[in-house]
Every structure is written in structure tokens, then in C-alpha cells.
N, C-alpha and C positions, 0 to 999 in steps of 0.2 A: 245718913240723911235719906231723904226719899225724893224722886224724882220723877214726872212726869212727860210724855213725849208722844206724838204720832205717829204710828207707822205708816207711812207716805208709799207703800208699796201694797198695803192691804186697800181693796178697794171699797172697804167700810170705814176706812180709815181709824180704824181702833186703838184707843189711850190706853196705853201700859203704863204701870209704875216699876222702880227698879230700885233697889238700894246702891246703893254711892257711899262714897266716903270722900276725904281730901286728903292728897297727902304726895309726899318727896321723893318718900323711899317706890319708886316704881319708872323702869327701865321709857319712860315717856319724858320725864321729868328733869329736864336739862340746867345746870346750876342753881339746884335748887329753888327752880318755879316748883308750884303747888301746880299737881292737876285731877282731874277728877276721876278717879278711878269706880268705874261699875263692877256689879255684883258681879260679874261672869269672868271678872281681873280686867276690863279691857279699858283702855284709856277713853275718856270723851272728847274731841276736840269740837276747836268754836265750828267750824261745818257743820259737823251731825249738831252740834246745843242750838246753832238757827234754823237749820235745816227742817231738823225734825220735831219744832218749836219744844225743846226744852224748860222745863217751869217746874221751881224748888216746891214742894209740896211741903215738906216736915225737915227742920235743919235746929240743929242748936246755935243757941249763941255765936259760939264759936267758928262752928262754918259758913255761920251766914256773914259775919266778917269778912275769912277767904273769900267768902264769893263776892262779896263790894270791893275787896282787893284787887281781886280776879278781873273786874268790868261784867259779870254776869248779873248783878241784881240791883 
């Protein structure tokens, strides 16, 4: 999936996008919650997803589920 955000530290405040995926298998992910794992491996928690106003751009079917599951969409 692809995903969108602000960086809150540039002082143009410039929108990145980022590939994402969902998934268990990743050392974040505690009795198997799903959580959002970014390109770079690194987990996203809800802080940075409000923070840095996160916004699904492109997801299939299927993730955009987890993410109604999730409380993110």
C-alpha cells in the first residue's frame, strides 16, 4: 500500500509517500495484532499515524479491511 504524511520538522512542511505493507510477522506485533510496517522495516505507531497526519493513498481490498479493523480508516 502507499501512504502519505507530513514531515512536521521540515519547515515547508513537505508530503512524502512511503510504501507499507500489514502484517504479524514483525518483532512490533504482539499476539498477533497486525501493525503497519514501512518501507525502511520500521513499525508505524498511532503517534506518528496522528501526528504526522497519515492518509492511505493506494491499498487493496484487503488492507484497507485491516485498516477498518485496525480504527485507522
Amino acid at each position: 500500500m502507499i501512504l502519505q504524511y507530513t514531515d512536521l520538522f521540515d519547515e515547508k512542511k513537505k508530503i512524502h509517500r512511503i510504501k507499507a505493507k500489514i502484517t504479524t510477522e514483525h518483532s512490533a506485533s504482539h499476539y498477533g495484532q497486525p501493525v503497519i510496517v514501512l518501507d525502511d522495516g520500521g513499525a508505524l505507531d498511532l503517534f506518528s499515524w496522528v501526528s504526522l497526519g497519515y492518509q492511505v493513498i493506494k491499498a487493496s481490498k484487503k488492507e484497507q479491511q485491516a485498516l477498518r479493523q485496525m480504527g485507522l480508516i
